[in-house]
C-alpha atoms as a printed R data frame, in Angstrom:
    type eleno elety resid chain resno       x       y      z
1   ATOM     1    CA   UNK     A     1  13.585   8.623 -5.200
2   ATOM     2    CA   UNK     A     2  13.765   4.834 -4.723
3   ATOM     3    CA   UNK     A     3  17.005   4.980 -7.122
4   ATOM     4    CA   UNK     A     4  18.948   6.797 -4.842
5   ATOM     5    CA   UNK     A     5  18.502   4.328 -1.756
6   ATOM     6    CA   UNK     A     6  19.246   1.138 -4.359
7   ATOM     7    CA   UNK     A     7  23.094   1.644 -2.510
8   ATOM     8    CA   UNK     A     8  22.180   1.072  1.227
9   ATOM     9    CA   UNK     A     9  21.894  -2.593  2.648
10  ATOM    10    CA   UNK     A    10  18.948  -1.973  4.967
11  ATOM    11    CA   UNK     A    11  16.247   1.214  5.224
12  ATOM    12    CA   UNK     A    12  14.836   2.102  8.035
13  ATOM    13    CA   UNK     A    13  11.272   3.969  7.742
14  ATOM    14    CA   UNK     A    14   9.976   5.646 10.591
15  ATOM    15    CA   UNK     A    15   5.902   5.152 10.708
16  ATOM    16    CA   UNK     A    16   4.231   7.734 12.334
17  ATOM    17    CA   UNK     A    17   1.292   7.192 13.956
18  ATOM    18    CA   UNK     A    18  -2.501   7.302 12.119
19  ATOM    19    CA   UNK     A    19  -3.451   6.239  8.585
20  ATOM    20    CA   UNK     A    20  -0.837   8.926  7.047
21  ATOM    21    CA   UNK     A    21   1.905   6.767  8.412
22  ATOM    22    CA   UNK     A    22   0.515   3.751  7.090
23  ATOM    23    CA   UNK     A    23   0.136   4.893  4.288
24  ATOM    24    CA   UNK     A    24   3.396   6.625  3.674
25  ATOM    25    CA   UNK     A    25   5.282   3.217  5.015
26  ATOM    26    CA   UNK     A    26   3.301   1.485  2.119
27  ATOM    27    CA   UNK     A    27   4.221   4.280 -0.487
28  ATOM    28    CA   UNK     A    28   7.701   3.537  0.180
29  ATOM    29    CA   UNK     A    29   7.255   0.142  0.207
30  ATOM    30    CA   UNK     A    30   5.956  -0.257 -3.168
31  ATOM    31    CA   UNK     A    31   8.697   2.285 -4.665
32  ATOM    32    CA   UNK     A    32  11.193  -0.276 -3.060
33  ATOM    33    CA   UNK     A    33   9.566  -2.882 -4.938
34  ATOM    34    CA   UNK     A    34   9.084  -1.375 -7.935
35  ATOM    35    CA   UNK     A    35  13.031  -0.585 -8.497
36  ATOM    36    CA   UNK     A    36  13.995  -4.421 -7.387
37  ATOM    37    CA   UNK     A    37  15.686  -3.487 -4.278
38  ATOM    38    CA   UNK     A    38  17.203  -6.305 -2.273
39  ATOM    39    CA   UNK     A    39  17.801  -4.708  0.916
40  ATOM    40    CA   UNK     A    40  16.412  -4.627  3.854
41  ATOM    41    CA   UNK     A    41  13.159  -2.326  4.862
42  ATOM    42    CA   UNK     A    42  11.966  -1.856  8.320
43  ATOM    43    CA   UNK     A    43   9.138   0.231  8.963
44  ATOM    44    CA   UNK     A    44   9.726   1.032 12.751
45  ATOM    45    CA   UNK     A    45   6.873   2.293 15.007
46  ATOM    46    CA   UNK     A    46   8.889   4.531 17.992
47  ATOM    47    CA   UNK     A    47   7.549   4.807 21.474
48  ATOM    48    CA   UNK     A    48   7.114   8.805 20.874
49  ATOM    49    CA   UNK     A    49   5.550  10.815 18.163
50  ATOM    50    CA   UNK     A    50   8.613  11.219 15.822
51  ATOM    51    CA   UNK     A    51  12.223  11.158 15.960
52  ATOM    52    CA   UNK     A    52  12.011  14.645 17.202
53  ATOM    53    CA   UNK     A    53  10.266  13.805 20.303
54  ATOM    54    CA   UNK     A    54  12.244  10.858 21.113
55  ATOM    55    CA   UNK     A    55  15.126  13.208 20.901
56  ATOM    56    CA   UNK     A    56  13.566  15.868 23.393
57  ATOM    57    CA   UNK     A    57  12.674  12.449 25.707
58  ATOM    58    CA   UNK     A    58  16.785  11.591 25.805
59  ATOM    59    CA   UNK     A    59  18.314  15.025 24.991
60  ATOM    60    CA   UNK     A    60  21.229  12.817 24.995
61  ATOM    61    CA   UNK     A    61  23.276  11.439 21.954
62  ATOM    62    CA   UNK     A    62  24.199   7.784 23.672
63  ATOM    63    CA   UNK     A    63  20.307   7.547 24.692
64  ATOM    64    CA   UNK     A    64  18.793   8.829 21.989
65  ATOM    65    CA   UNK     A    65  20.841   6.393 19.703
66  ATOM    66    CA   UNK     A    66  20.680   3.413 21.865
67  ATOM    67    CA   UNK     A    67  16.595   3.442 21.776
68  ATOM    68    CA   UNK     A    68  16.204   4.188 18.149
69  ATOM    69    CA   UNK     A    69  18.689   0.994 18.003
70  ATOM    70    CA   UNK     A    70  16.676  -1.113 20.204
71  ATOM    71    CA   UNK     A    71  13.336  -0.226 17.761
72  ATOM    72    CA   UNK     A    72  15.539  -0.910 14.995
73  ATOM    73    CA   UNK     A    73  16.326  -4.173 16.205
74  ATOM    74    CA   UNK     A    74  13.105  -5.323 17.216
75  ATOM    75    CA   UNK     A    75  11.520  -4.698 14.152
76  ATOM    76    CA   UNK     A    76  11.010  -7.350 11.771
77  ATOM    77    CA   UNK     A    77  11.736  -6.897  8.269
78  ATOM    78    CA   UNK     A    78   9.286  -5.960  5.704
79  ATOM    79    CA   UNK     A    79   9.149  -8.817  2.674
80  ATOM    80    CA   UNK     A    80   8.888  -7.008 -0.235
81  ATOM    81    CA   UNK     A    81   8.630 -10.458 -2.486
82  ATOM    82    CA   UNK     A    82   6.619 -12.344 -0.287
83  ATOM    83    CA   UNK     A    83   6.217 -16.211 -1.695
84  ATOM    84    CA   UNK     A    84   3.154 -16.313 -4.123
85  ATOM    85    CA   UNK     A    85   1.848 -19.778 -4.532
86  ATOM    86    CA   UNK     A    86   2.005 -21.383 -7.264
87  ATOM    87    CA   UNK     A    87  -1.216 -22.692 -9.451
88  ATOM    88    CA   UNK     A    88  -1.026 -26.325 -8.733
89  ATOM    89    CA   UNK     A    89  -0.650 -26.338 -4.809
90  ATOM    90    CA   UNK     A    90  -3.300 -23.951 -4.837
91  ATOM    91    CA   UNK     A    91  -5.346 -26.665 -7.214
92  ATOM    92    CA   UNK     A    92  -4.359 -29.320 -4.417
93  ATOM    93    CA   UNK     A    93  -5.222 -27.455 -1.599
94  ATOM    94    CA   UNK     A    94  -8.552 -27.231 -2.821
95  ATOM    95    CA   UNK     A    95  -9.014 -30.607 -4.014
96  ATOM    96    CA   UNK     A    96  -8.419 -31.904  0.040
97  ATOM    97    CA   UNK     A    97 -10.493 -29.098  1.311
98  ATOM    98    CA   UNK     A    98 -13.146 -30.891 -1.146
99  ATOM    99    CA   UNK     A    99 -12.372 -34.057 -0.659
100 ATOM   100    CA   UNK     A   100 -12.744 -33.752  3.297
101 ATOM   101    CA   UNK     A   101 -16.075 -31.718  3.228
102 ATOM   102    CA   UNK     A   102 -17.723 -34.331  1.097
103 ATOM   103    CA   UNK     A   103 -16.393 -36.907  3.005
104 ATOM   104    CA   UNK     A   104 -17.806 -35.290  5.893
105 ATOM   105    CA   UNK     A   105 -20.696 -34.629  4.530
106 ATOM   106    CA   UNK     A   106 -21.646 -38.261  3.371
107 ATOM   107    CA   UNK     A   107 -20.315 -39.340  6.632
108 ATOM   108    CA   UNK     A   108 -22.979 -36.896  8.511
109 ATOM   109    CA   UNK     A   109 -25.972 -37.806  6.687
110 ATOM   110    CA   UNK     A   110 -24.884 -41.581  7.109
111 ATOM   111    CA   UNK     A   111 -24.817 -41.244 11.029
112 ATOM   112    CA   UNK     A   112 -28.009 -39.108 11.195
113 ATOM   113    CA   UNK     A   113 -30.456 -41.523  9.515
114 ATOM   114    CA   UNK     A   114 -33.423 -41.661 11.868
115 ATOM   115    CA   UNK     A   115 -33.734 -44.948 10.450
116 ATOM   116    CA   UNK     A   116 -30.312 -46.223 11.366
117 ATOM   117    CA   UNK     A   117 -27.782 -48.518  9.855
């Protein structure tokens, strides 16, 4: 399935409301992944049911098209490849977190001496 979308710049999925559509905008999500696609995927929440009953809202091509294209719009992009960090900032990151608890730490039991400096 995800082959046959490789051609189209962007991919608008329409997530319908509930777990289901979660899931299903997740399903396609990974298929997207998993053929390398470099488009564009939007996973756009409309403010009826479906497509179906936005159309019965409008019953009106210029309507109907303009509010799915407002959604569209709106709708940030899903990142298929988001950043993964790499070993040594993580490494770092944790070092300071360290670092500034036992600093803090030492610092604490310094001040609360019931003896005092």
């Amino acid at each position: 399935m995800a082959a046959s979308l490789m051609l189209f710049a962007e991919i608008v999925v329409i997530q319908e409301p509930a777990k289901a559509g979660e899931q299903f905008v997740s399903s396609i999500a990974a298929a997207l992944k998993g053929a390398e696609y470099r488009g564009t995927v939007k996973a756009v929440t409309l403010p009826e049911k479906d497509a179906r009953a936005l159309w019965l809202t409008y019953k009106d091509t210029a309507q109907f098209t303009a509010a799915l294209e407002q959604v569209i719009t709106a709708t940030p992009p899903i990142d298929l490849y988001p950043e993964v960090p790499r070993t040594a900032d993580l490494i770092f990151q944790v070092r300071n977190l360290l670092t500034r608890h036992l600093f803090l730490e030492i610092h604490v039991r310094r001040c609360s001496s019931p003896f005092g400096s």
